[in-house]
Backbone atoms as SQL, in Angstrom:
CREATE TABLE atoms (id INTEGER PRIMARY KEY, chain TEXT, resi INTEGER, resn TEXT, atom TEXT, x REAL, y REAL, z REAL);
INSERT INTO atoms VALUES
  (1, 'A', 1, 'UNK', 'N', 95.099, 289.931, 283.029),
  (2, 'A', 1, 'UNK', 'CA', 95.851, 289.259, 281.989),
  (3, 'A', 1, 'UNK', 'C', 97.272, 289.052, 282.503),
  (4, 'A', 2, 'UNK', 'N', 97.908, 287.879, 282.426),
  (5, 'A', 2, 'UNK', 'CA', 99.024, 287.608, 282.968),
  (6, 'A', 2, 'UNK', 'C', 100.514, 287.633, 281.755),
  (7, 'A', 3, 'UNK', 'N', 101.161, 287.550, 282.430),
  (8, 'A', 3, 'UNK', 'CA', 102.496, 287.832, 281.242),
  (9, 'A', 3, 'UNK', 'C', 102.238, 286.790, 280.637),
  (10, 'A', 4, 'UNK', 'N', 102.561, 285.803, 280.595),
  (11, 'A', 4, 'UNK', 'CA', 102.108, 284.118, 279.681),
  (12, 'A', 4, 'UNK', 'C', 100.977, 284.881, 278.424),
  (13, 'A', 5, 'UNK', 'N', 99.881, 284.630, 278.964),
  (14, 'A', 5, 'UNK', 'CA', 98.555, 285.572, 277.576),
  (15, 'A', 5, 'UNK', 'C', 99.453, 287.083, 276.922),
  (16, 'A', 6, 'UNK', 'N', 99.635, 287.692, 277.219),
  (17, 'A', 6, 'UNK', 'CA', 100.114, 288.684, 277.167),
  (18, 'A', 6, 'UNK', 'C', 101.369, 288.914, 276.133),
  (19, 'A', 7, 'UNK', 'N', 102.163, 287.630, 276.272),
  (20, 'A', 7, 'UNK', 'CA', 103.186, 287.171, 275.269),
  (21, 'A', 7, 'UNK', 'C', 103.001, 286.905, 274.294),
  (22, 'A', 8, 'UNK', 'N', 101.703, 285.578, 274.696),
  (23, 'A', 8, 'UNK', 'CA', 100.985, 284.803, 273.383),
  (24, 'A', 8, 'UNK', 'C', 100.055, 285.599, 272.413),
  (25, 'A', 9, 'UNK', 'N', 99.625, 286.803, 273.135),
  (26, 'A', 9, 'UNK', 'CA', 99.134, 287.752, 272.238),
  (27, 'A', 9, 'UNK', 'C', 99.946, 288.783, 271.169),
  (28, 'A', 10, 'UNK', 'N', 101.317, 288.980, 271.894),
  (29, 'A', 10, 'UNK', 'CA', 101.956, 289.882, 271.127),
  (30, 'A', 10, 'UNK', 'C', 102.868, 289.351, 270.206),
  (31, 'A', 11, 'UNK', 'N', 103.009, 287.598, 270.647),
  (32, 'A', 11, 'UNK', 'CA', 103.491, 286.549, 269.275),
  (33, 'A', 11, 'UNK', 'C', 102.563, 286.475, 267.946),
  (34, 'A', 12, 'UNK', 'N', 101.181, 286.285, 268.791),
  (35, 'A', 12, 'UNK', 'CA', 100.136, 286.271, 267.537),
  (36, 'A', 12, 'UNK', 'C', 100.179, 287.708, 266.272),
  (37, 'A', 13, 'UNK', 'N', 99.958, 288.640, 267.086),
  (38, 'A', 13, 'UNK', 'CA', 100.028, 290.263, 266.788),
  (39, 'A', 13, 'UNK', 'C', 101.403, 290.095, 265.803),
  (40, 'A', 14, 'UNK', 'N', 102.463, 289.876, 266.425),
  (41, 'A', 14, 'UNK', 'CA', 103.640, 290.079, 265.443),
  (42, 'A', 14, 'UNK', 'C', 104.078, 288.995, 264.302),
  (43, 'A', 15, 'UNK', 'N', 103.036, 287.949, 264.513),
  (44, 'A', 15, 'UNK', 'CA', 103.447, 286.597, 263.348),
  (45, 'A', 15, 'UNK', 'C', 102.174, 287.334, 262.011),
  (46, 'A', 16, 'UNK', 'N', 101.215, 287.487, 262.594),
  (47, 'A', 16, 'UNK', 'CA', 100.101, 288.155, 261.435),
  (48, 'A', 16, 'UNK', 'C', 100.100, 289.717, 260.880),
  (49, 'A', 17, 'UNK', 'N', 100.599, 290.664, 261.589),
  (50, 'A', 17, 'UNK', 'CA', 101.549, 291.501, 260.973),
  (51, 'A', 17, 'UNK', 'C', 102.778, 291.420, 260.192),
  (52, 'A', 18, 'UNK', 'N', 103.580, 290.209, 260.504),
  (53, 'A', 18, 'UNK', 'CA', 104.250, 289.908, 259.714),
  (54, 'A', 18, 'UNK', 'C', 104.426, 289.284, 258.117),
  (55, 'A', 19, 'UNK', 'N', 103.270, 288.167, 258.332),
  (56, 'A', 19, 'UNK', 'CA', 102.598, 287.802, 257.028),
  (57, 'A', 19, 'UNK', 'C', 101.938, 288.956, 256.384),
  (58, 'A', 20, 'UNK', 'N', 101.014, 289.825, 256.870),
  (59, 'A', 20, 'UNK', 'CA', 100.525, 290.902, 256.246),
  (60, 'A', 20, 'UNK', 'C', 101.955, 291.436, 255.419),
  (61, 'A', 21, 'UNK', 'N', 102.591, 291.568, 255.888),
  (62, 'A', 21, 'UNK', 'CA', 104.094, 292.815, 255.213),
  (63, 'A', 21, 'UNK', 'C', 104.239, 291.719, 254.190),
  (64, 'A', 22, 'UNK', 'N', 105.055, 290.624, 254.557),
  (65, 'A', 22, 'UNK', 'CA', 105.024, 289.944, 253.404),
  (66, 'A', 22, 'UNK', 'C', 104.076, 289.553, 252.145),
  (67, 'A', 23, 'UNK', 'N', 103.006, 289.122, 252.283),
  (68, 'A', 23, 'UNK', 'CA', 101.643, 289.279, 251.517),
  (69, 'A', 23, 'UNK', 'C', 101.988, 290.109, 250.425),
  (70, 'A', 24, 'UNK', 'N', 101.922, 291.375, 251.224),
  (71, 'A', 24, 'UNK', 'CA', 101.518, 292.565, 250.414),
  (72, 'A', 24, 'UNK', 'C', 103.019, 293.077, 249.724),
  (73, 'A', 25, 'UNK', 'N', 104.410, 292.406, 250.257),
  (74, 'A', 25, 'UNK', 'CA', 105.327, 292.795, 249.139),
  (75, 'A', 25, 'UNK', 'C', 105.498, 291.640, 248.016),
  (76, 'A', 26, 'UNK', 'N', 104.667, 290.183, 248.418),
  (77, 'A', 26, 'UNK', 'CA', 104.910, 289.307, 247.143),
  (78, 'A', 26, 'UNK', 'C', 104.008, 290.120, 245.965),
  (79, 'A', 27, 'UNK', 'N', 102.579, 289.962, 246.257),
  (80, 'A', 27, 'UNK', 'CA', 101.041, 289.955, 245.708),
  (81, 'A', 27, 'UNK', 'C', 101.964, 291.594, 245.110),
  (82, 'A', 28, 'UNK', 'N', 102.685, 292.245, 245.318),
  (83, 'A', 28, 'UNK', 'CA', 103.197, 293.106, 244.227),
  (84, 'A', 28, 'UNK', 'C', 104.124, 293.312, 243.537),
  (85, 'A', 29, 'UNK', 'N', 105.188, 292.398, 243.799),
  (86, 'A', 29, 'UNK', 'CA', 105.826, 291.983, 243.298),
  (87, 'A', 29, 'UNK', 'C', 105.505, 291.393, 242.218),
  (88, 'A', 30, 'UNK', 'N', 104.357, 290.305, 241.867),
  (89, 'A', 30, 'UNK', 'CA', 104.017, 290.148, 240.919),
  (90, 'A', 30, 'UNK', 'C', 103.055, 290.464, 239.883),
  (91, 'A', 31, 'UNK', 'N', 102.335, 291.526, 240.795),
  (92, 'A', 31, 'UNK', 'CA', 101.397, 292.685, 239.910),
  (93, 'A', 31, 'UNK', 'C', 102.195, 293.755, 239.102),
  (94, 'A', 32, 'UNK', 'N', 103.573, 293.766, 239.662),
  (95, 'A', 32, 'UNK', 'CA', 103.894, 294.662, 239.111),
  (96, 'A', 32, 'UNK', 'C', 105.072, 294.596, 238.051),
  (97, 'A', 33, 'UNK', 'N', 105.717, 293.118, 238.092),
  (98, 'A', 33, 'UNK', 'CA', 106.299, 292.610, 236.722),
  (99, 'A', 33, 'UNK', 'C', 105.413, 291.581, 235.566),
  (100, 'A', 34, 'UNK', 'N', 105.029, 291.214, 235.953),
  (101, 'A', 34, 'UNK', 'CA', 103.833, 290.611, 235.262),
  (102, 'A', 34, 'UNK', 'C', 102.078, 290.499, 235.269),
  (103, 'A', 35, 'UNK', 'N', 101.805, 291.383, 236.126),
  (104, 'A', 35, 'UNK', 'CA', 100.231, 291.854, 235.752),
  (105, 'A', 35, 'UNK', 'C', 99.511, 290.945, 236.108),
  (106, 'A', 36, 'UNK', 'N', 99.810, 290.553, 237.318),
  (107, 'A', 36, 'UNK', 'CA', 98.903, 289.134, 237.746),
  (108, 'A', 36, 'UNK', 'C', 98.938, 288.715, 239.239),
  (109, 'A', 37, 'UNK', 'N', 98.392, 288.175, 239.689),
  (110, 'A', 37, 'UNK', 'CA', 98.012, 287.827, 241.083),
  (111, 'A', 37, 'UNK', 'C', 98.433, 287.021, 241.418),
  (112, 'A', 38, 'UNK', 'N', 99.411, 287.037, 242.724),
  (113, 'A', 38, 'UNK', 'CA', 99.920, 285.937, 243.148),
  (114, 'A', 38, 'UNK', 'C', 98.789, 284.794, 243.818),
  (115, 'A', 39, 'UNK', 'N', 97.789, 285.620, 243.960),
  (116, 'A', 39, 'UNK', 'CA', 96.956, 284.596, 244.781),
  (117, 'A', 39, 'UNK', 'C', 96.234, 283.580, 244.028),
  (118, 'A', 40, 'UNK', 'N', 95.814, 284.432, 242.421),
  (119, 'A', 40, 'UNK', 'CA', 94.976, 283.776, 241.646),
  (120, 'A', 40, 'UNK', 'C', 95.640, 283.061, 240.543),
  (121, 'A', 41, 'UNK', 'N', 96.984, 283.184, 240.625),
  (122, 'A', 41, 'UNK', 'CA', 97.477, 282.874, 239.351),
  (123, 'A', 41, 'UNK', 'C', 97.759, 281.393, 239.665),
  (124, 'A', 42, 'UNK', 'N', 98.391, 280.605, 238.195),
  (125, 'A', 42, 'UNK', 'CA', 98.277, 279.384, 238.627),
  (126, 'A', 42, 'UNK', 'C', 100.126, 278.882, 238.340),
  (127, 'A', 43, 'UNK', 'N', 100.332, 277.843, 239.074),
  (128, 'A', 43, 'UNK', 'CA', 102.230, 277.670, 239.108),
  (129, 'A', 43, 'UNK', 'C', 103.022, 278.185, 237.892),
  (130, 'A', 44, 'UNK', 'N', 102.257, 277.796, 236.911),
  (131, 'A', 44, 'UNK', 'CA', 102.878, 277.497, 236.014),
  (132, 'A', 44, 'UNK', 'C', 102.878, 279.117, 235.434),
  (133, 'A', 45, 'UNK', 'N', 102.109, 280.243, 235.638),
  (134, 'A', 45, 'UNK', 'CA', 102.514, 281.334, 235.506),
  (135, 'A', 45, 'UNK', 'C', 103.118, 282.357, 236.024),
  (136, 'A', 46, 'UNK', 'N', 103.309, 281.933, 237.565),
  (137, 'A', 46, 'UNK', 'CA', 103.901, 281.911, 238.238),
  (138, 'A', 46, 'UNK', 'C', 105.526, 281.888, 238.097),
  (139, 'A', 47, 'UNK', 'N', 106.202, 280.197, 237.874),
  (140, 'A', 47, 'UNK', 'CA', 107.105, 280.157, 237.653),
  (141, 'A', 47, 'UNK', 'C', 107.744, 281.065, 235.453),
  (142, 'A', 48, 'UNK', 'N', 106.811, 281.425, 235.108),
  (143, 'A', 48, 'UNK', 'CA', 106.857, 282.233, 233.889),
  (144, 'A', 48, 'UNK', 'C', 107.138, 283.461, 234.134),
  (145, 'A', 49, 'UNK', 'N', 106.850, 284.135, 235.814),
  (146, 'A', 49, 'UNK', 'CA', 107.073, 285.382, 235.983),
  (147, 'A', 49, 'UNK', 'C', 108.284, 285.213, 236.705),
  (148, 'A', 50, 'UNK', 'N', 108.681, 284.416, 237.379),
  (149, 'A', 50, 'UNK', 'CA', 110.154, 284.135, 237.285),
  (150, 'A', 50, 'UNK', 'C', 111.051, 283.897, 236.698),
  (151, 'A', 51, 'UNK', 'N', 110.758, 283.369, 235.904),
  (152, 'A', 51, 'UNK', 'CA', 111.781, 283.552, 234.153),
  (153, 'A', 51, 'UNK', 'C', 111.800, 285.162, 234.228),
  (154, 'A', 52, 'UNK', 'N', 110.758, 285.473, 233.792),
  (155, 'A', 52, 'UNK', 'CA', 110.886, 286.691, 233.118),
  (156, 'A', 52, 'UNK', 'C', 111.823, 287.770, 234.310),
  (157, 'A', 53, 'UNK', 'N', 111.522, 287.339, 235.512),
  (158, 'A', 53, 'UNK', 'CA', 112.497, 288.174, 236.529),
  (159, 'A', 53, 'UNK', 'C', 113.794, 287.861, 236.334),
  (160, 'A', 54, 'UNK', 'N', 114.220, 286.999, 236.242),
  (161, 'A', 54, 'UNK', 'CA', 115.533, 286.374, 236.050),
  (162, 'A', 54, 'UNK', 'C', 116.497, 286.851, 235.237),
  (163, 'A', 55, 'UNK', 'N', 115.627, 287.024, 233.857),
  (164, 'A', 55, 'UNK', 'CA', 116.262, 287.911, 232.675),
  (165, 'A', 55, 'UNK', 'C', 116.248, 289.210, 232.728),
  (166, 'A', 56, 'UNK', 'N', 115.931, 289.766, 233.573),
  (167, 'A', 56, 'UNK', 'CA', 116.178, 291.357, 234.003),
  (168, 'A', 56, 'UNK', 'C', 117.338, 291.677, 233.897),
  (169, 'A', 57, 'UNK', 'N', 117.933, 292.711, 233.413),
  (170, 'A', 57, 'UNK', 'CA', 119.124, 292.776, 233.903),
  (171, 'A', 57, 'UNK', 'C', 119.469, 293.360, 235.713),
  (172, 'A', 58, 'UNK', 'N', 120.340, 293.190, 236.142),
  (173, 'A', 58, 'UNK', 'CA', 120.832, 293.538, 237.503),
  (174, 'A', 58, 'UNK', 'C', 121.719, 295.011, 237.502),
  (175, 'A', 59, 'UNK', 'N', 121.512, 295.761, 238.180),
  (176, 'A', 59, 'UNK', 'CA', 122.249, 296.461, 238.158),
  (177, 'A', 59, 'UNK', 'C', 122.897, 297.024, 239.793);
């Protein structure tokens, strides 16, 4: 295996590990303010669980 493959493998490795991390902090992000699936849900409840984030207060 030459450095070239070797690169292209550890780009692949670190772009799909990367989506994994992300994935898994949206898909709970919204399980866990509004009780629903980012994957299954549809825009429009979606952008409803962003309202509802919005009005949170900040602290």
């Amino acid at each position: 295996m030459n450095a070239t493959t070797r690169n292209v493998l550890l780009l692949i490795s670190v772009a799909t590990l990367g989506y994994a991390i992300w994935s898994f902090l949206v898909a709970s992000r919204y399980q866990a303010l509004c009780q629903l699936s980012y994957w299954s849900a549809t825009e429009a409840q979606l952008r409803a669980c962003d309202d509802m984030r919005s009005e949170l207060p900040r602290n």
